[in-house]
N, C-alpha and C positions, 0 to 999 in steps of 0.2 A: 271829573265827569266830562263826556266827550261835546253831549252838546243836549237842549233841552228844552220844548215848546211847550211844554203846562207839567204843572206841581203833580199831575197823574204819573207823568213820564219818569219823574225825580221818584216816586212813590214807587213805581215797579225798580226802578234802580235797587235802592236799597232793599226790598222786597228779594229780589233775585240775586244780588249780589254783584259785585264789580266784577266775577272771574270771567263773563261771556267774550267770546272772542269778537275779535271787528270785525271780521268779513262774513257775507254769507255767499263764498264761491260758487261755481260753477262749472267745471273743465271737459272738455268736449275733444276728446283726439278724434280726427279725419286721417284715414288711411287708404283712400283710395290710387294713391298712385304707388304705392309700399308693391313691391312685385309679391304675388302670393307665396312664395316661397320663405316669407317671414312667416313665423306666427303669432299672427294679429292678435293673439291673448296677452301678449307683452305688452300692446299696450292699453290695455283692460286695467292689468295692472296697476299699470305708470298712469292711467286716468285719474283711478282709487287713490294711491300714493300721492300728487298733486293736489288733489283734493282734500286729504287730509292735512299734507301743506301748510295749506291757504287757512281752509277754514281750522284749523288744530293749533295754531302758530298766535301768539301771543304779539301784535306785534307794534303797541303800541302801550302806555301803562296808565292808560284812561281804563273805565270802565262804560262796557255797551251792555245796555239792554237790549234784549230781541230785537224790539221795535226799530233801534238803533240803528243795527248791523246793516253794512253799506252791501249793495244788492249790485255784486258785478260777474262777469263770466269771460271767462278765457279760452277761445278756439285755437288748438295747435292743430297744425296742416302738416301732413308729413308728405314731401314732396321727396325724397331724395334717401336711402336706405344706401349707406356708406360701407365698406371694411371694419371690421372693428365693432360693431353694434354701433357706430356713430351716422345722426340720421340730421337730415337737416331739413330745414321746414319754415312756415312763417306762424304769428302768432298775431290773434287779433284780442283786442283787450279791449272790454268793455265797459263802464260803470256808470250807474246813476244816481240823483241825490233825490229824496221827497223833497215836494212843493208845500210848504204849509198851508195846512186846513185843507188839503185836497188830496185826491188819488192818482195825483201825476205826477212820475217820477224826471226829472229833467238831464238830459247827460252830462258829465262830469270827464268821463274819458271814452273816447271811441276812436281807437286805432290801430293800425296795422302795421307789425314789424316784419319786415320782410326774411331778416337775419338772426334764423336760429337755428343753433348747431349743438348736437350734445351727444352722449355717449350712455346709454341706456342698458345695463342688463337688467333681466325682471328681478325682482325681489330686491335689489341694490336700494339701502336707504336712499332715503330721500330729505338731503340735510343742506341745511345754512348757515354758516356762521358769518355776521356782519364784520367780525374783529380778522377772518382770515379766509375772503372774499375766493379767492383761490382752491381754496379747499387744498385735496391731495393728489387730485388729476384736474385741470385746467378743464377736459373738455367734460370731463364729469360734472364737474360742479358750475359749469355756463347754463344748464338747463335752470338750475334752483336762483341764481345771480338774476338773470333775466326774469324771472318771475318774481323775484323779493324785488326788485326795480321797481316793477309797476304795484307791486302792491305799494310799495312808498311813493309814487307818484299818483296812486289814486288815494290814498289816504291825505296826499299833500291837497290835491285840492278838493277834497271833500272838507276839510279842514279850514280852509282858506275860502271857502262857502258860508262859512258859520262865522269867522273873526277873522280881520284882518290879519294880513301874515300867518295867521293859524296855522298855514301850511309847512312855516321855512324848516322847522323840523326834520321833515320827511324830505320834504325835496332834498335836505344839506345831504340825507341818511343815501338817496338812491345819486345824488355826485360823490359819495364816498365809495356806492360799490363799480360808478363809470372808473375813479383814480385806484383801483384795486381790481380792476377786472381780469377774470381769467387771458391768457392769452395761448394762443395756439395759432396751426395757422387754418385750421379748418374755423374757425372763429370769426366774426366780423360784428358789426355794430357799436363796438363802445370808443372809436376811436376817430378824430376828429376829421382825419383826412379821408375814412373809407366812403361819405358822405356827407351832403347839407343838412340831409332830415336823416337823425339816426337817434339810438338811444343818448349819444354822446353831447349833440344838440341842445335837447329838449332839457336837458337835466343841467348843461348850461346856462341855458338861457333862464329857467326857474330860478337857479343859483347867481346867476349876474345881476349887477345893481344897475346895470344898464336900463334891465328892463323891471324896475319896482315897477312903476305903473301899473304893470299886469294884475300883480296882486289886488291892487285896488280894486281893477277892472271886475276883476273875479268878483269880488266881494257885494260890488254893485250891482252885478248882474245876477244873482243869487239873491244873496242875502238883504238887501235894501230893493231889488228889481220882483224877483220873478215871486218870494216868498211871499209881499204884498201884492204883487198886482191881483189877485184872486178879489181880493178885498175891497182892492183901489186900482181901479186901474192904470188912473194918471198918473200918480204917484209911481208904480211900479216899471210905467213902462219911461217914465223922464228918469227912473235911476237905469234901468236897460239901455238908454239912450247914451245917457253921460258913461257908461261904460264903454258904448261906439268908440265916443269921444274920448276917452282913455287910450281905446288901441289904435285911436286910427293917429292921434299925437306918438303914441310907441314906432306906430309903423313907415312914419315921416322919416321919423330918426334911426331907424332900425328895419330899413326895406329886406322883403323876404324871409323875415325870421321865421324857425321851424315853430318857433313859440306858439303865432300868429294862426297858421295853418291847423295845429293843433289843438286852439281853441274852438276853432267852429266846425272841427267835425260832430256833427251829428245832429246841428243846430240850428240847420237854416229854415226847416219846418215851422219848428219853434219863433225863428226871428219873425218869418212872416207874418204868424198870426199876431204878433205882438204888438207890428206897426202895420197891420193891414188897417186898425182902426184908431189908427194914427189921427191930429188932424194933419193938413193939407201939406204946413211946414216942413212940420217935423219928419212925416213920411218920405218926403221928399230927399229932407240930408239925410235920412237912413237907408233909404237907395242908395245913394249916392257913396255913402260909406262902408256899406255890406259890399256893394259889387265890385270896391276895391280892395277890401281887405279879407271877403271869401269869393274869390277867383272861381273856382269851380263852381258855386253857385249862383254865379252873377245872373245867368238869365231868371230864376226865381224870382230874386228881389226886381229885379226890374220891370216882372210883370206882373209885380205884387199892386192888388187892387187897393 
């Protein structure tokens, strides 16, 4: 079983069965800059097809109950309509996890791939194989590679929310399809030189022993932090805090990691309210540690009341 907050949740498991899938996706094609002279039902199609994907794809051999199923969404942008049906775009990837005992779901992954390239005719399955990442055309099978990626990077720390390491699984699963990835040269993101922050990165550094700490971090900040603060809130927010203290020790030793950057998109709302009602101390070194370790959002925390 994947994971489980009262003997009701264990009770609908068994009730419904272990067969439910783990995602409950959402895919969104944007086609505004595709010249009209495509027709845009193609990717109606390839919306449909994705979508069953995601949510039709077994990809894990826990069992979810409804209740369970992780709540993310995928926007593909299509910027670029190639020779070839090959179209290139970027892709923002979304997910979130529930708060116990509450209706607030808190994010898990919120990012954006700038690098995505793939080779689309309509009705063309829509297939994965983890054992032969490549498939039978490189730029074919980059579109399904890239999205079985993040579904194993958000399954990694959706997992890794709940128990420690819980995650290493998934993350080992989406650096098996970085060391196997398609190649071509309309291609780009799974390779260490094309960039600092890429899929290549992030799937490293999850997989590096450099940075264990994170995992911790994770854990703390979920599962020990935000899961009780509802409850407790001193409690919840001095495990949030010691999580600070996790990344900001990671980022001492490990300046600019994509890891880093990674973890606080979508978060700084959340940090605020956390340690708005901080006391005086502790608010203080969490200014002091958010506006070095999320950059973009430093003036937030710093005019955090």
């Amino acid at each position: 079983m994947h994971k489980k907050f009262s003997l009701f949740f264990f009770t609908l498991l068994i009730a419904y069965g272990a067969q439910s899938q783990e995602l409950q996706a959402r895919v969104n094609i944007i086609t505004n800059k595709v010249s009209s002279t495509v027709d845009k039902k193609i990717f109606q199609t390839l919306q449909s097809g994705l979508t069953n994907f995601l949510n039709g794809r077994r990809w894990t051999n826990d069992g979810f109950q409804p209740a369970e199923k992780i709540q993310c969404s995928f926007l593909l942008t299509i910027d670029q309509a190639l020779d070839g049906n090959v179209y290139k775009g970027k892709l923002t990837v979304q997910a979130a996890r529930p708060i116990f005992n509450t209706a607030y779901e808190s994010p898990i992954v919120n990012f954006l791939d700038d690098d995505v390239s793939f080779k689309y005719i309509e009705f063309q399955p829509i297939e994965f194989n983890e054992n032969r990442v490549q498939g039978n055309d490189p730029i074919v099978s980059n579109l399904t590679a890239v999205f079985a990626y993040y579904v194993n990077i958000i399954l990694g720390f959706d997992y890794a929310s709940f128990s420690t390491r819980g995650g290493d699984p998934y993350f080992l699963k989406a650096w098996n399809i970085v060391n196997n990835a398609p190649e071509n040269k309309d291609i780009r993101g799974w390779k260490s030189f094309e960039s600092l922050r890429n899929r290549y990165w992030l799937a490293e550094n999850l997989n590096n022993s450099r940075f264990a700490l994170f995992h911790d971090a994770v854990y703390a900040y979920y599962r020990t932090g935000l899961d009780v603060y509802y409850e407790n809130e001193e409690a919840g927010r001095t495990s949030i805090f010691n999580c600070l203290n996790l990344l900001n020790s990671l980022n001492n030793e490990n300046a600019n990691s994509m890891i880093m950057q990674f973890f606080f998109q979508g978060k700084n709302n959340e940090l605020v309210k956390v340690f708005s009602k901080a006391n005086p101390e502790m608010k203080t070194r969490a200014k002091d540690i958010l506006s070095r370790l999320d950059l973009t959002h430093a003036s937030s925390y710093k005019d955090m009341k």
